[in-house]
N, C-alpha and C positions, 0 to 999 in steps of 0.2 A: 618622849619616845621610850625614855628608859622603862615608866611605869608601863606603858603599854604592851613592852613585851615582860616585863614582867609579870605582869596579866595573864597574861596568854600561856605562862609557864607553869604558872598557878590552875588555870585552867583546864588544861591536862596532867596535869601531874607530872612535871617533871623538874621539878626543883631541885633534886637529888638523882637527875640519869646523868648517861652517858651519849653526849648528841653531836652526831656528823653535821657541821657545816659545809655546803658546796659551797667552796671561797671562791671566784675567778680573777679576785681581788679589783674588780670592780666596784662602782657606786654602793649596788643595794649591799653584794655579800660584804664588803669593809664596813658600809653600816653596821648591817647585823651583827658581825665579829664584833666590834666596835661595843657595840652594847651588851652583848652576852658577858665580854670582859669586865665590864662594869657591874653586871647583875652580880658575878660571883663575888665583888667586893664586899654584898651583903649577906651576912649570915645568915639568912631564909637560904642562899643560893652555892654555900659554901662548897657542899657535895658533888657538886654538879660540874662534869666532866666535855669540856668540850676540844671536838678533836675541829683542822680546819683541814678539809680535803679540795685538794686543786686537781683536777682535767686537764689534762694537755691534750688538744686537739689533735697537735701539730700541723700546724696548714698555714701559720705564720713566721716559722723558722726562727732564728733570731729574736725577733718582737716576743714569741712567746715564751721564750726561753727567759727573758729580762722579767716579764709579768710574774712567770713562775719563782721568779725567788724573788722578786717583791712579795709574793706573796705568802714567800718561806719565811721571811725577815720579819713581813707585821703578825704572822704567826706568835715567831720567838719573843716581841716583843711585847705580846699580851699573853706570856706565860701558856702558848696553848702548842699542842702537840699538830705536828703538819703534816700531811700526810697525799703523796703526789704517784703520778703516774702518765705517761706520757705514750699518746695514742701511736702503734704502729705507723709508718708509712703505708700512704695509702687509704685511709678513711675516708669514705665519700664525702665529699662537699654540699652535703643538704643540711637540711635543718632537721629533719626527722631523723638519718641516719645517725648524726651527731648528738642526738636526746638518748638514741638509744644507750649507743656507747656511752654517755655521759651519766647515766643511770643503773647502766650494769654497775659501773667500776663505785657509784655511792653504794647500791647493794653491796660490790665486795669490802669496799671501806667500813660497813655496821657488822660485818661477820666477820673483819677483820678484829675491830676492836669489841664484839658484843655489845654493839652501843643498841639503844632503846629506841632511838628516833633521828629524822634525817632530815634538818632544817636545810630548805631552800630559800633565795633570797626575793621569791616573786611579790611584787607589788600592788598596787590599786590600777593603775597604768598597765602593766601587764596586762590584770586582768580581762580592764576594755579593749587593749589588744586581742586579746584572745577571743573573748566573744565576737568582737568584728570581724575578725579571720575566718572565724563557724559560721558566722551569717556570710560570707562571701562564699563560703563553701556549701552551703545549703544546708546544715546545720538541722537535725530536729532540738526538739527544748529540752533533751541529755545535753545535747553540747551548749547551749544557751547558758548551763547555770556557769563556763568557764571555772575557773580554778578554784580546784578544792583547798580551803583551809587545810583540812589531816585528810589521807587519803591513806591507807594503810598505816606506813612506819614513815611517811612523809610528810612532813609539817609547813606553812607559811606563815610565819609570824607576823610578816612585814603587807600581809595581803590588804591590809583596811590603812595601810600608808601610801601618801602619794609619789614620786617618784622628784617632783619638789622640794618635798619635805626631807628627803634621804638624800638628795643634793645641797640643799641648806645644814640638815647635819652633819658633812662630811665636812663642808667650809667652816663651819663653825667649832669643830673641834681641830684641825688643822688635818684632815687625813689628805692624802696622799693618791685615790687612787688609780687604779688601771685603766687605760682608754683604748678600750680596744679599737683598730680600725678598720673590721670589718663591720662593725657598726653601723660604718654610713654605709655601705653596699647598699645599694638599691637591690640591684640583684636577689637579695635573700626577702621572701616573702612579707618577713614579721618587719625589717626594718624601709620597706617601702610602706606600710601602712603607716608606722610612726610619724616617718618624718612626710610624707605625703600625702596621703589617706585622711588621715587624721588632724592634721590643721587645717583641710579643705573643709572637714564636715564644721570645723569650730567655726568657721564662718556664718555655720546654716546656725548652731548653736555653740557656742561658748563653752557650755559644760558639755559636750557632747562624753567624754570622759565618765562623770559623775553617771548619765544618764544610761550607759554602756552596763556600770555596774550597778545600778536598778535593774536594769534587767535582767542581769544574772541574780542577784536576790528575788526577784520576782518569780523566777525559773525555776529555781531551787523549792523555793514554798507551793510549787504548782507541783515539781515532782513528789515532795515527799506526800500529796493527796494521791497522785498513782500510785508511790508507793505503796501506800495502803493496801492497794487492792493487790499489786502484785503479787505481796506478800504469800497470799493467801495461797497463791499459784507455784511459786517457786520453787518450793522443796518438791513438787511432783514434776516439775520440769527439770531444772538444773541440780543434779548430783555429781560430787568427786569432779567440778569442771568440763563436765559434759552434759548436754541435754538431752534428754531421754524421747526419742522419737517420737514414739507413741502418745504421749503427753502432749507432745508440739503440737501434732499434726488436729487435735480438739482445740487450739485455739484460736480465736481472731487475726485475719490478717495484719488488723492493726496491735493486737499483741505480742504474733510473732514479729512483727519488724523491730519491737522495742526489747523486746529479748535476745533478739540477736545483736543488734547495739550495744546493750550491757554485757555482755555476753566479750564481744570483738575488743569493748574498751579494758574489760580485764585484763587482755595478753596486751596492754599498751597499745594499740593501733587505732588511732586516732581516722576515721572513716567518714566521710559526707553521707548527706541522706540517696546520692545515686549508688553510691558502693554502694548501700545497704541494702538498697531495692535488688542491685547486682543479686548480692549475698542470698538474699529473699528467694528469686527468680531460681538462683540454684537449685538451692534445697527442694524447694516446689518438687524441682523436675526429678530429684534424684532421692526423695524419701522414699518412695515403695522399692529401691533395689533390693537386692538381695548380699552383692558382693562391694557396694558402695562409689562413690567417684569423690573425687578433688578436685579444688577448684584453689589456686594460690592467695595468699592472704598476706605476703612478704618475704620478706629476702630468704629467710629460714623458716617461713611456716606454713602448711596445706590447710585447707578446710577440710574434712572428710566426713561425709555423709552414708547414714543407711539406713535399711527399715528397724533399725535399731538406737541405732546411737548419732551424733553429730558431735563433734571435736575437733581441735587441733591437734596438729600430728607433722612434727618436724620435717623437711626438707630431708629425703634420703635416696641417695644411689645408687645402683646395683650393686656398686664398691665399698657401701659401706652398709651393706646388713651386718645385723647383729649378728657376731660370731661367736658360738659356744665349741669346748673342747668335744671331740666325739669321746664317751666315757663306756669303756667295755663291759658290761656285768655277765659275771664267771657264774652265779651263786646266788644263794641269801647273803646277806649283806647291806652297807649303806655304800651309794657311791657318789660323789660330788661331782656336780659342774655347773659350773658359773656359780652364783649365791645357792643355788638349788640343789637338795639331796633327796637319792631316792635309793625307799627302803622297801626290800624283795623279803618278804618272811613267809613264812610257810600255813597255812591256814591249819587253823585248832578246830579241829571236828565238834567241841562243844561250843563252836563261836556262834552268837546268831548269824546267820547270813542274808543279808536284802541287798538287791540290786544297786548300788546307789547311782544316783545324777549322771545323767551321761558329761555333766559340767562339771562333777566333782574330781578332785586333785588324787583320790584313789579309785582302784578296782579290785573286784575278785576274779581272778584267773587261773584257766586251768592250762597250768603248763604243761602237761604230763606227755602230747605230742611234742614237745617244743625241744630241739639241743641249744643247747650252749657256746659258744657265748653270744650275747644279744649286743646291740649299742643303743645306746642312751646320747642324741642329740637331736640339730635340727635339721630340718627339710632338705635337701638335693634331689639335682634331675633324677629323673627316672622310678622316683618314689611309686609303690604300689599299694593298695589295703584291699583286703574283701570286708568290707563292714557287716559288722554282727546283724544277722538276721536277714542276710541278703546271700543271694546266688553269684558267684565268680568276683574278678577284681575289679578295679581302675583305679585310674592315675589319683593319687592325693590330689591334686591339683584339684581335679573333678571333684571329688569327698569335700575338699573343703569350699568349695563354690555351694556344694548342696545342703552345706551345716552352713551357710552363710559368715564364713569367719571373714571379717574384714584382711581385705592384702596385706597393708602396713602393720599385721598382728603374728603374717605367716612363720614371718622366719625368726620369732621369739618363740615357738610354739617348739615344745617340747616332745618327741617321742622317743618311742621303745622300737626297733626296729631288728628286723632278720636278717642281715644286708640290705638291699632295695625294698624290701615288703614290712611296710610299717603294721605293729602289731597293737600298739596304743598310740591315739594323738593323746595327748593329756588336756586333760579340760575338755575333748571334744567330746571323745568317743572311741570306739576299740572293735579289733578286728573280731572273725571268726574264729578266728586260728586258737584264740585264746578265753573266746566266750564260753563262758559256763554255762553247760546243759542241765547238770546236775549238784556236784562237789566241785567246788573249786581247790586247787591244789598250793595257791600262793594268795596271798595279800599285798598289793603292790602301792607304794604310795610317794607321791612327788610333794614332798615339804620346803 
């Protein structure tokens, strides 16, 4: 086993990083530890920094308390640095909620220590777990190929080992480890297949296991042929983590559903093929809007949709819009608020002048109606505009419904305003009050 992960280290390059271990000082990760510590006894492997990070759930008081500094102790004593953190009260008791959190806090653990990569301890055994779980879930053949080898900055070295054989290694070097006992919980999804599920089918066959992860190699080499094609497709669909509406809406039913699948599995959220249909079903109804709708996707995330764009977009309350300073400008000048500065100068009569982008982050302006002083924030009740090129006001509210700015964009949106009567939205578009007929008398720019 020793060569094998040292294969695997070789394999991606990392002989000489810095790699978080998720310990829970159980079977697989004591394995793993186990042999990482031995790899660096070789001078191929001398460089190579390995921290061991432990989760505390807390949801077994006591027992986990004991586990945790066992698993402080077999840290210290394979010279490796340990590295813990012990979950709030109150953590739900799933299995999903508990991956998240379990996965945040390895994220905080590699930007903790600017480590390179973030070995997990998942197995062969796992794997056909997981694919079983997909196929009870209804699963398309994204979930079929089951657990990635690397998947970003997250690695499985231990994936093409059986969970046998990491039990035999642990007896035979004399390790020591953890037993967890919610383990045997039936209760929890993954450990009702194991121990139930899964010695029933071994009846049907024997290796039902071995046969599990054939199908995920099987899976894998069927997607990377979609692949192919996707490929082709992708840059004109998904940009900056959002997919471009217009794009979607030219494609195949059955390509949009495998877009949004890949798409859903990026933010982590692992989805059956009826969510997807769900997910499908939405958008359908809600890509010709104009002002968009949401549809929930998890504890902290919306789906949000429009004739525009498709994305996620955080869980937000009335109570927690984003707040910026109201910032007063007297003058020419630069004035700050929030990371954003904006600069008021005077327009040079030899400057070329062209109207720019009603989307662009400056304008030309003539303020020569206008007094002083103006404010520089965002949106409240009662906001008014007369938009350039139109007769009398209305409500922002209304303006921005008819420039289609998505809701969850509003109250990040930046203006210039007269009291109540906004004079510039920025990025959107600018009143009358200060459109240029002729000369403009200012240069106005939000950097």
């Amino acid at each position: 086993m020793l060569e094998r992960i040292a294969e695997f280290l070789r394999k991606y390059e990392l002989q000489d990083k810095t790699i978080i271990v998720g310990f829970s000082g159980g079977y697989d990760s004591m394995c793993l530890l186990d042999i990482l510590a031995k790899a660096k006894e070789q001078e191929e492997f001398w460089e190579m920094t390995v921290i061991a990070a432990h989760f505390n759930h807390n949801w077994r008081g006591e027992e986990a308390l004991k586990e945790q500094e066992v698993c402080r102790l077999f840290a210290a004593s394979r010279g490796m640095e340990f590295y813990t953190t012990t979950a709030p009260e109150g953590l739900k008791k799933s299995e999903n909620e508990a991956r998240i959190a379990r996965y945040e806090f390895f994220e905080e653990a590699k930007e903790e220590y600017d480590a390179d990569a973030v070995f997990t301890a998942h197995n062969k055994d796992d794997n056909a777990e997981t694919v079983l779980y997909r196929v009870t879930k209804g699963t398309g053949l994204v979930g079929l190929k089951g657990i990635s080898e690397k998947r970003n900055c997250f690695y499985r070295p231990l994936l093409k080992t059986t969970r046998a054989e990491i039990v035999n290694y642990c007896e035979k070097n004399n390790l020591n480890p953890n037993n967890d006992s919610s383990n045997a919980d039936i209760n929890y999804k993954r450990n009702y297949l194991r121990l139930n599920i899964i010695p029933a089918l071994e009846k049907i066959n024997s290796s039902v296991k071995d046969s599990l992860n054939t199908l995920a190699e099987v899976s894998t080499s069927e997607n990377e042929i979609i692949e192919e094609y996707l490929s082709t497709l992708r840059s004109d669909v998904i940009k900056d983590d959002k997919i471009i509406s217009e794009a979607y809406k030219k494609l195949s039913g059955a390509v949009k559903k495998r877009f949004i699948h890949e798409y859903i599995q990026k933010f982590d959220l692992d989805y059956d093929f009826k969510k997807i249909n769900e997910i499908y079903e939405f958008i359908e109804a809600n890509l010709s809007r104009k002002n968009g709708s949401t549809l929930s996707l998890a504890t902290a995330k919306w789906l949000y949709v429009d004739g525009k764009i498709i994305e996620t977009i955080p869980h937000r309350t009335t109570k927690e819009k984003v707040a910026f300073p109201e910032t007063i400008i007297n003058g020419e000048g630069e004035y700050n608020i929030g990371e954003k500065t904006l600069v008021l100068k005077k327009y040079v009569e030899k400057e070329i002048f062209i109207f720019p982008d009603a989307a662009a982050s400056f304008i030309y302006a003539d303020l020569s109606k206008i007094e002083m002083p103006l404010t520089l924030r965002t949106r409240r009740d009662g906001d008014i505009i007369n938009p350039f090129g139109m007769r009398g006001t209305m409500k922002l509210k209304k303006y921005l419904n008819s420039k289609g700015v998505s809701k969850h964009k509003r109250d990040e949106i930046l203006l210039l305003a007269n009291d109540n009567e906004v004079l510039w939205v920025v990025g959107v578009g600018l009143s009358n009050k200060i459109g240029v007929t002729s000369v403009p008398t200012h240069v106005i720019e939000v950097i």
